[in-house]
C-alpha positions, 0 to 999 in steps of 0.5 A: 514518493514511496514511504518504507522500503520496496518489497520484490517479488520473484518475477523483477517486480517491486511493491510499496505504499505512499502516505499520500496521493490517489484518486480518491479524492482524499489522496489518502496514499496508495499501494502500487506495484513497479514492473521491470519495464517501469510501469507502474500501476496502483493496485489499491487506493485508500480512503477514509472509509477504511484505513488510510494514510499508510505509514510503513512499507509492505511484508510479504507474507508466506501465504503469498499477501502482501501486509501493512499498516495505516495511521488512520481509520478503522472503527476507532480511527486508529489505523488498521492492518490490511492486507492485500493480494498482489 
């Protein structure tokens, strides 16, 4: 389940995270892209190695990445700001 609302992009795709669920092993949530046809693919997995558990959706930011924040990780396990190019 998607935390945080979805952010469209021009072509009828939407983005967004979820705080739990990947194939990581930790399900430690992912970023996932929905195409206008109903695909959905995961475009990132989280792990404890870097940030994990994502609280909020994404921003779009003007250089075209996408940007967020998790709950956990970082170099004192106390979430990090990410970004990621969709």
């Amino acid at each position: 389940m998607p935390n945080g609302p979805l952010v469209p992009d021009a072509k009828g795709n939407f983005y967004g995270t979820t705080y739990l669920g990947g194939d990581s092993g930790c399900s430690c949530g992912t970023i996932f892209k929905l195409t206008p046809d109903g695909t959905l693919k995961v475009l990132y997995t989280f792990t404890h190695g870097d940030g994990y558990f994502p609280l909020a959706g994404l921003l779009k930011g003007p250089d075209g990445y996408l940007y967020g924040t998790t709950q956990l990780g970082g170099a004192h396990d106390e979430g990090v700001v990410f970004k990621i190019k969709k």
